[in-house]
N, CA, C and O atoms as a printed pandas DataFrame, in Angstrom:
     atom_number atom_name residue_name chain_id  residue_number  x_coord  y_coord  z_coord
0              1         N          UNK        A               1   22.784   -5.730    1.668
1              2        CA          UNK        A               1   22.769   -5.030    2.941
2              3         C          UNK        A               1   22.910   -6.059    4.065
3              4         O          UNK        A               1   22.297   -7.126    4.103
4              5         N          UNK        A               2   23.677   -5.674    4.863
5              6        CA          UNK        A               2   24.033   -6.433    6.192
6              7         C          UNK        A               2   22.936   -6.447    7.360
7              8         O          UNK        A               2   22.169   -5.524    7.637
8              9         N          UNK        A               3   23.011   -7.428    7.849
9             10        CA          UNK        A               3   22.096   -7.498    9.497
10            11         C          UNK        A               3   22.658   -6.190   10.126
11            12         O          UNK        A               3   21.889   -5.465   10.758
12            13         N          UNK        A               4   23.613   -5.949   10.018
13            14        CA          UNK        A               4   24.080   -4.752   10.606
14            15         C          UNK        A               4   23.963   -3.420   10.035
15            16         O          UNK        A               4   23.733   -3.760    8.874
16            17         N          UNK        A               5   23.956   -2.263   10.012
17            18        CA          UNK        A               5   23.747   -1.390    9.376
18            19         C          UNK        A               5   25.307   -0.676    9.227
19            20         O          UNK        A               5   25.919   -0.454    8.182
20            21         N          UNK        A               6   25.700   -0.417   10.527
21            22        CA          UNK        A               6   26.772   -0.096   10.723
22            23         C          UNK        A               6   27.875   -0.119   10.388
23            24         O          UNK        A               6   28.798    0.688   10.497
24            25         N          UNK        A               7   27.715   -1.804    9.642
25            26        CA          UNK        A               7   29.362   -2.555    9.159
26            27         C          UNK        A               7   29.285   -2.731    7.491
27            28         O          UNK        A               7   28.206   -3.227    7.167
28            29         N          UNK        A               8   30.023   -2.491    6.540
29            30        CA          UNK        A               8   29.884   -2.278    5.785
30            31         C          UNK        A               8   30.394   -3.984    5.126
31            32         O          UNK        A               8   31.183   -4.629    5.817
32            33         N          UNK        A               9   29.917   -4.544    3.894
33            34        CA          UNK        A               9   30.240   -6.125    3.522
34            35         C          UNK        A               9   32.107   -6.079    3.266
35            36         O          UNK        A               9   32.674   -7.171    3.249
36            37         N          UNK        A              10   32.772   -5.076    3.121
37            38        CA          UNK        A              10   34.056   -4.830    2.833
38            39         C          UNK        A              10   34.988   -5.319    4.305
39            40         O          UNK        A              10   35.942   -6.078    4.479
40            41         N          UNK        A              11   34.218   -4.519    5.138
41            42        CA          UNK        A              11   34.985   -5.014    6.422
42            43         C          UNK        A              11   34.300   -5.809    7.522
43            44         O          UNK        A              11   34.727   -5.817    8.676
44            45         N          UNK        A              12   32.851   -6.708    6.987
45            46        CA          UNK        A              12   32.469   -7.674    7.764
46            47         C          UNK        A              12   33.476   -9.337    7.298
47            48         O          UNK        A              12   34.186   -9.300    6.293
48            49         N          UNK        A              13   33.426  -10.133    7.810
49            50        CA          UNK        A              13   33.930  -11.096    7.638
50            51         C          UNK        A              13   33.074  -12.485    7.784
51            52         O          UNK        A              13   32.716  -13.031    8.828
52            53         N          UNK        A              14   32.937  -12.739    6.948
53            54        CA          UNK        A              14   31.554  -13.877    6.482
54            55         C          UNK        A              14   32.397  -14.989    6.965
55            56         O          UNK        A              14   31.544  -15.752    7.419
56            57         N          UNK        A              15   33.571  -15.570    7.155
57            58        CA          UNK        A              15   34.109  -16.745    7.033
58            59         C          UNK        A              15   34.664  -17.036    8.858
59            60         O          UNK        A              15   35.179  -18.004    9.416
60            61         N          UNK        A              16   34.154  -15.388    9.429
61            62        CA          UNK        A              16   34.783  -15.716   10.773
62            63         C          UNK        A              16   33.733  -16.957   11.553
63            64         O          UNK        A              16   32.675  -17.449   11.163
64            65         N          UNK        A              17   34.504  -17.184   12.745
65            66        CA          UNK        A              17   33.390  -17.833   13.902
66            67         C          UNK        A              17   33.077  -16.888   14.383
67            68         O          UNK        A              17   33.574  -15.763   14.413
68            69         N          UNK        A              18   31.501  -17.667   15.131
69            70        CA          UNK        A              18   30.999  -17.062   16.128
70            71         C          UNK        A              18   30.749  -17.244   17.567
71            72         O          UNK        A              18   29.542  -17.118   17.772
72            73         N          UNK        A              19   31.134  -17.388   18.200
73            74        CA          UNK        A              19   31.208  -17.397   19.794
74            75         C          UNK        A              19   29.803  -18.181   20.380
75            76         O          UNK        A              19   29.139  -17.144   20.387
76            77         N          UNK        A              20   28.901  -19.142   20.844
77            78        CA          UNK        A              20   27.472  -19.214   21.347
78            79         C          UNK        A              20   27.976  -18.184   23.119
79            80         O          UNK        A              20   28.580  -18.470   24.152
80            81         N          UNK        A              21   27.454  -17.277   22.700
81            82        CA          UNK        A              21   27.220  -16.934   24.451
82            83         C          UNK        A              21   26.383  -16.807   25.330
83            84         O          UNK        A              21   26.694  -16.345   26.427
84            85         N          UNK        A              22   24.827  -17.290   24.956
85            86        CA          UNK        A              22   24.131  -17.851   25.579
86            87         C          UNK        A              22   22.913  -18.507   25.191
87            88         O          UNK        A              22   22.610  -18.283   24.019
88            89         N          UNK        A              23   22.146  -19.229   25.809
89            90        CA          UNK        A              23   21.222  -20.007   24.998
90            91         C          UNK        A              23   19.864  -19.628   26.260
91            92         O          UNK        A              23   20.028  -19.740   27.475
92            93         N          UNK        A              24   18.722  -19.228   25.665
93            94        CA          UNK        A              24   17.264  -19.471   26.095
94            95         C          UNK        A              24   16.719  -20.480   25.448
95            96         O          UNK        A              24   16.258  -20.526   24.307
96            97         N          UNK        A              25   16.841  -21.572   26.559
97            98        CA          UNK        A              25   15.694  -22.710   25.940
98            99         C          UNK        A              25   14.322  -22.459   25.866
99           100         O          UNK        A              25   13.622  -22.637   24.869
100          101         N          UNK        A              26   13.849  -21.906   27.295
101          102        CA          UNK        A              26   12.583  -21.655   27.009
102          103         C          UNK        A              26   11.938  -20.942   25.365
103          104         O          UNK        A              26   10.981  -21.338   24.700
104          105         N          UNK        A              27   12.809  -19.885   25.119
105          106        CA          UNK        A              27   12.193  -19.337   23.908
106          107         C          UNK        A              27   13.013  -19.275   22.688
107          108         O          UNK        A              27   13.111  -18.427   21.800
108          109         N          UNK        A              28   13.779  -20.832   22.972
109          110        CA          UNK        A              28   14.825  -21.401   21.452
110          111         C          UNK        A              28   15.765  -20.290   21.088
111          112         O          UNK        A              28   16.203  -20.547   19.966
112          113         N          UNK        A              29   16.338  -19.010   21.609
113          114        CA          UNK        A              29   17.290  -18.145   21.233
114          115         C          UNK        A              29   18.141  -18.581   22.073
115          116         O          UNK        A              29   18.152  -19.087   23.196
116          117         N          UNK        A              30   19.395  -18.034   20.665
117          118        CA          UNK        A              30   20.837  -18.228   20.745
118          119         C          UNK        A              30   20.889  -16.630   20.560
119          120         O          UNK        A              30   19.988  -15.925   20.105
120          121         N          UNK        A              31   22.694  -16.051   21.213
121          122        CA          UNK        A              31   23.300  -15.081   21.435
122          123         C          UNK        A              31   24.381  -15.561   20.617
123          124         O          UNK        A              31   24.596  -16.773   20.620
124          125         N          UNK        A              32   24.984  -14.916   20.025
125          126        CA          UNK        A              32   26.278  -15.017   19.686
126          127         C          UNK        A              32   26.800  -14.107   19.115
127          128         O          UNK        A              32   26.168  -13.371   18.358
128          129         N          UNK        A              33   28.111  -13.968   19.373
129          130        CA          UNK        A              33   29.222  -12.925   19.875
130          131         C          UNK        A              33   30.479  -12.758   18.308
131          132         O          UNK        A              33   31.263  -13.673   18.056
132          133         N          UNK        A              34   30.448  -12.057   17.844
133          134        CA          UNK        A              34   31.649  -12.421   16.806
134          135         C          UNK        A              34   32.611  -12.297   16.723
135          136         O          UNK        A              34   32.966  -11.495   17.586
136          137         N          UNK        A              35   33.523  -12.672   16.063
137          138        CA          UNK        A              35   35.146  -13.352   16.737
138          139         C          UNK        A              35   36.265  -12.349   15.752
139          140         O          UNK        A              35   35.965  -11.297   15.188
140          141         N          UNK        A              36   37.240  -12.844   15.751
141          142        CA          UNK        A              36   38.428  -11.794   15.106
142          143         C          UNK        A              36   38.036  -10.353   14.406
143          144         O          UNK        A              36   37.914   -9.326   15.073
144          145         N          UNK        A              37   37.845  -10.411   12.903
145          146        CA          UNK        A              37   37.489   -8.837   12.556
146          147         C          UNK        A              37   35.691   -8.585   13.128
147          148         O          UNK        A              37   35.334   -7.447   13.434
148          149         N          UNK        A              38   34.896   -9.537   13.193
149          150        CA          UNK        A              38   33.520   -9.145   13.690
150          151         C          UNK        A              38   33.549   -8.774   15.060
151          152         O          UNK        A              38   32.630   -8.032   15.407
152          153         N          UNK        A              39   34.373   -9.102   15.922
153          154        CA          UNK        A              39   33.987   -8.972   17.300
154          155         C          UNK        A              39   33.736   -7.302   17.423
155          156         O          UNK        A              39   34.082   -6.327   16.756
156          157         N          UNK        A              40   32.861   -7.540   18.771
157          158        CA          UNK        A              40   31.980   -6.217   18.806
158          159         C          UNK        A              40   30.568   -6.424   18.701
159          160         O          UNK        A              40   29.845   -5.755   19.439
160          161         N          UNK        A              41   29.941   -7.429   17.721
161          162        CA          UNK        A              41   28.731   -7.548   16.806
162          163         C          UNK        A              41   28.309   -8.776   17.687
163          164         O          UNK        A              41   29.021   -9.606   18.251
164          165         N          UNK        A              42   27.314   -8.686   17.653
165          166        CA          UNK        A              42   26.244   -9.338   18.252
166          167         C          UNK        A              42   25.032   -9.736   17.883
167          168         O          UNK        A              42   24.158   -8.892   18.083
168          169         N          UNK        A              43   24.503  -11.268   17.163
169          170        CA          UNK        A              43   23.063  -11.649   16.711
170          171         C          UNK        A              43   22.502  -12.489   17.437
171          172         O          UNK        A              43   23.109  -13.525   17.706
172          173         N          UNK        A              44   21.088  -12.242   17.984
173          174        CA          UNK        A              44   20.566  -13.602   17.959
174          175         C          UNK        A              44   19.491  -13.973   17.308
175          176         O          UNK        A              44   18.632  -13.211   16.864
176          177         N          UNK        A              45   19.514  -15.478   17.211
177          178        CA          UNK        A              45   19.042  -15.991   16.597
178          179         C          UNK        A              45   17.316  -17.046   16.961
179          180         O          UNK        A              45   17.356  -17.847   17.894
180          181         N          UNK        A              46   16.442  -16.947   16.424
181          182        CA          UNK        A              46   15.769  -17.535   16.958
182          183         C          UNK        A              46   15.345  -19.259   16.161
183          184         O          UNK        A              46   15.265  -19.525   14.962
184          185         N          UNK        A              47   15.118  -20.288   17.512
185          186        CA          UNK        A              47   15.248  -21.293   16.791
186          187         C          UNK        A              47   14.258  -22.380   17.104
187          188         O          UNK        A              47   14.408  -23.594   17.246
188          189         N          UNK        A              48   12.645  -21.189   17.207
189          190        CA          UNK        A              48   11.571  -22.204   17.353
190          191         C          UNK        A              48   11.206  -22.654   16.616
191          192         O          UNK        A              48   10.552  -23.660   16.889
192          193         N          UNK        A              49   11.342  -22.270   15.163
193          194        CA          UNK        A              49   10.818  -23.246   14.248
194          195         C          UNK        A              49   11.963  -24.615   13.873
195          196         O          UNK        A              49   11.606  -25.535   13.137
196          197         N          UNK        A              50   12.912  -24.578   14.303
197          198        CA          UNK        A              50   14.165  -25.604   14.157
198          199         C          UNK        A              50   14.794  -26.125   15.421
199          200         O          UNK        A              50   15.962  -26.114   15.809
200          201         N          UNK        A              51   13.523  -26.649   16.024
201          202        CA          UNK        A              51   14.383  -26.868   17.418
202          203         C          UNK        A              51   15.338  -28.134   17.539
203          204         O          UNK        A              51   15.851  -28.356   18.635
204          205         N          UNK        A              52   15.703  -29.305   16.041
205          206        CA          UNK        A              52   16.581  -30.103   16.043
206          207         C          UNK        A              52   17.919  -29.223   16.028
207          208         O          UNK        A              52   18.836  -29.277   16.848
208          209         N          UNK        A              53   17.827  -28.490   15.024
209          210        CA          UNK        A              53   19.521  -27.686   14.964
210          211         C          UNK        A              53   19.577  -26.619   16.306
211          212         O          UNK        A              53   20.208  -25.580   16.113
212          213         N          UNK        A              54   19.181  -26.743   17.161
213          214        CA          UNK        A              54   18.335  -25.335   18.493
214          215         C          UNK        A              54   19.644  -26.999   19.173
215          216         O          UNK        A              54   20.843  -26.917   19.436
216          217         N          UNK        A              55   19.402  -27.331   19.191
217          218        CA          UNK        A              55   19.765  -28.748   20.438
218          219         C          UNK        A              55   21.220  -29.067   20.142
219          220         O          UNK        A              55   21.994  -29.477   21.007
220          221         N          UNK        A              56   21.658  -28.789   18.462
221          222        CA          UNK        A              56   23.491  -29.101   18.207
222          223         C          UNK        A              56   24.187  -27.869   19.097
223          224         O          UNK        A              56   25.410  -27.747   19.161
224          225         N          UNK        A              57   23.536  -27.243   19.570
225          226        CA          UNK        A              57   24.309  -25.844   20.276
226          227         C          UNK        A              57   24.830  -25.547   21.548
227          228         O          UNK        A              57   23.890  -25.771   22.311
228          229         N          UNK        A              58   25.703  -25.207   22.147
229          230        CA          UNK        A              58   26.132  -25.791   23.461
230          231         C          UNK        A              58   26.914  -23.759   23.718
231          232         O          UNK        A              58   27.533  -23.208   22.808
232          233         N          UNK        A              59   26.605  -22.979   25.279
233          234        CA          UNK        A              59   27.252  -22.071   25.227
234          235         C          UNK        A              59   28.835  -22.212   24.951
235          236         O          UNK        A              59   29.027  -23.418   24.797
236          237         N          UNK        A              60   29.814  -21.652   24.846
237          238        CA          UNK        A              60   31.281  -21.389   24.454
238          239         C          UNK        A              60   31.288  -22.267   23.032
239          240         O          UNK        A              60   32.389  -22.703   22.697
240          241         N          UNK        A              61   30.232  -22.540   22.233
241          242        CA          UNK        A              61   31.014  -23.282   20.716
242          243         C          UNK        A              61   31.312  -22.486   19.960
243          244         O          UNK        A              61   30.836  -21.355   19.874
244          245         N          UNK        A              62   32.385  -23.102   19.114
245          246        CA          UNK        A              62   32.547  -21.696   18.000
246          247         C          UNK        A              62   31.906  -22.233   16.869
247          248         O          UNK        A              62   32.139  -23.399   16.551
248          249         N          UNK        A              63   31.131  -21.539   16.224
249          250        CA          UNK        A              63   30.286  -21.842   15.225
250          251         C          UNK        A              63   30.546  -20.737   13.733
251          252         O          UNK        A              63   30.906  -19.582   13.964
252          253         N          UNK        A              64   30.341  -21.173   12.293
253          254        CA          UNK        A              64   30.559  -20.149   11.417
254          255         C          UNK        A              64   28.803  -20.985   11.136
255          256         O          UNK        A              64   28.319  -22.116   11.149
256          257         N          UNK        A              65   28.414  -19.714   10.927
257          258        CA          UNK        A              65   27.043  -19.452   10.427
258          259         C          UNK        A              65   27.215  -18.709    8.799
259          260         O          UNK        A              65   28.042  -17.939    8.308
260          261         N          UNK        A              66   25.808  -19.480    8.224
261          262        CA          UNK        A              66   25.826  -19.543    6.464
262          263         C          UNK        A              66   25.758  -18.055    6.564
263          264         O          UNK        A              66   25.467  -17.288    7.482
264          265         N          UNK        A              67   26.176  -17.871    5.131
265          266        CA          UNK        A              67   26.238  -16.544    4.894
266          267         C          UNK        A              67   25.321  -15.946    4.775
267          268         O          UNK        A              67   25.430  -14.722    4.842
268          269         N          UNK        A              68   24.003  -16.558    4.545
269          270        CA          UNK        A              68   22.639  -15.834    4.242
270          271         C          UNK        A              68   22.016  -15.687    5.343
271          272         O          UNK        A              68   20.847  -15.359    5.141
272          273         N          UNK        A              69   22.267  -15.781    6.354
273          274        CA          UNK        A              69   22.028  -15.014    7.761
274          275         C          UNK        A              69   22.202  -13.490    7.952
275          276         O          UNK        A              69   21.584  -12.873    8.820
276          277         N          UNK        A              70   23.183  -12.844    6.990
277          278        CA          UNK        A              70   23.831  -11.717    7.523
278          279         C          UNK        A              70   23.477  -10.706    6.504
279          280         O          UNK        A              70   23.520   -9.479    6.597
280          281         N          UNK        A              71   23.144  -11.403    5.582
281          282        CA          UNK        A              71   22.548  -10.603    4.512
282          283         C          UNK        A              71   20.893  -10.013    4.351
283          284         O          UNK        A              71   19.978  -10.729    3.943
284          285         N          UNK        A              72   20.762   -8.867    4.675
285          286        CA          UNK        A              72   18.979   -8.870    4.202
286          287         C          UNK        A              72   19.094   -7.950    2.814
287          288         O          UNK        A              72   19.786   -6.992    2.470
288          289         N          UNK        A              73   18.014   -8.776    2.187
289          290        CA          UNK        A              73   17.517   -7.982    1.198
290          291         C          UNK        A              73   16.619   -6.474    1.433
291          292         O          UNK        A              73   15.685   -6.170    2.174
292          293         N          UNK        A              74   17.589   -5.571    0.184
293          294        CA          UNK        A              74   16.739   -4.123    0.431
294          295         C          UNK        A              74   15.230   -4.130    0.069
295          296         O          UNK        A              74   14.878   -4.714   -0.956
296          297         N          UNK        A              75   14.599   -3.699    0.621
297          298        CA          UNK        A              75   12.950   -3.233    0.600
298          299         C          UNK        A              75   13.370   -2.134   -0.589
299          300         O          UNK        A              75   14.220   -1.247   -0.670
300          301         N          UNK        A              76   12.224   -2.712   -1.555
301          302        CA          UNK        A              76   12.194   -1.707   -2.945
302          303         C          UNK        A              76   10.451   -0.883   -2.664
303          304         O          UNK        A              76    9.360   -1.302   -2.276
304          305         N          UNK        A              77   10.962    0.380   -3.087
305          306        CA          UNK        A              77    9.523    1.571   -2.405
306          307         C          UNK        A              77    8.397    0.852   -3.210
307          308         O          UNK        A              77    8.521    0.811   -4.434
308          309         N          UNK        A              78    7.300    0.276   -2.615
309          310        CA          UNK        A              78    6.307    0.101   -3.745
310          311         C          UNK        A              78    6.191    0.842   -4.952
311          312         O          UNK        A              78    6.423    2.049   -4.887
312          313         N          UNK        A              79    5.852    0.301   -6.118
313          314        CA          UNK        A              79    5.255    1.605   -6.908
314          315         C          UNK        A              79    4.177    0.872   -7.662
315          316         O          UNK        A              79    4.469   -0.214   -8.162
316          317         N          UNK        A              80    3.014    1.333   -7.788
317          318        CA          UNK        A              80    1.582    0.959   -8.434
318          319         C          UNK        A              80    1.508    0.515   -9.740
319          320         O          UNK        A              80    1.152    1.444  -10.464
320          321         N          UNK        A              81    1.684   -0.453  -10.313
321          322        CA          UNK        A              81    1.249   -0.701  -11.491
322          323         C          UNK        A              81   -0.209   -0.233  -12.062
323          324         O          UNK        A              81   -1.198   -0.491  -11.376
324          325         N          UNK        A              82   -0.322    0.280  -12.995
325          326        CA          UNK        A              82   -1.800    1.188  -13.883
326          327         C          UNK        A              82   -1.419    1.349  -15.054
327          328         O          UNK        A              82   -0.365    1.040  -15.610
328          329         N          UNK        A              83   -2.457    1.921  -15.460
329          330        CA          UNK        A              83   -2.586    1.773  -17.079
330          331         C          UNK        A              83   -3.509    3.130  -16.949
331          332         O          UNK        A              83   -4.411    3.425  -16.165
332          333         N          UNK        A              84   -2.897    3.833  -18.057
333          334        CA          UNK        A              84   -3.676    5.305  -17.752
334          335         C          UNK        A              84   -5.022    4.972  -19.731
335          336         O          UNK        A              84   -4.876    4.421  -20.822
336          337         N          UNK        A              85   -5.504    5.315  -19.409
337          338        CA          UNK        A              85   -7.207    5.306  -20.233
338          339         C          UNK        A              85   -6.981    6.507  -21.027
339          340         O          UNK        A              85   -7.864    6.928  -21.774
């Protein structure tokens, strides 16, 4: 499942760039904008726990971000492990 709900992995594009279109230093987020088939889509990112890679970032870079950004794993419904007596 995608960060997005909307876009399906068939017609997202993992290999595009991404645009920086703006940066909050104060609270380490990045904006960024996505480029050829993504454009439209929009993530940001937060980068207080990594504020060395927070500092390689400059607004207008084009950046391709890892693929495991875009991916979340599905939430499986709990179910109770027991033992019936």
């Amino acid at each position: 499942m995608l960060q997005f709900p909307s876009v399906s992995e068939e017609e997202f594009d993992f290999d595009a760039y991404w645009l920086v279109k703006s940066i909050d230093d104060t609270q380490k987020l990045i904006l960024f904008t996505g480029q050829g088939k993504n454009s439209g889509l929009e993530l940001e990112l937060d980068y207080q726990n990594n504020p060395e890679e927070f500092e390689l970032f400059s607004v207008g870079d084009l950046v391709q971000l890892p693929r495991e950004i875009f991916v979340v794993s599905e939430t499986i419904p709990y179910q109770p492990q027991y033992e019936c007596f």
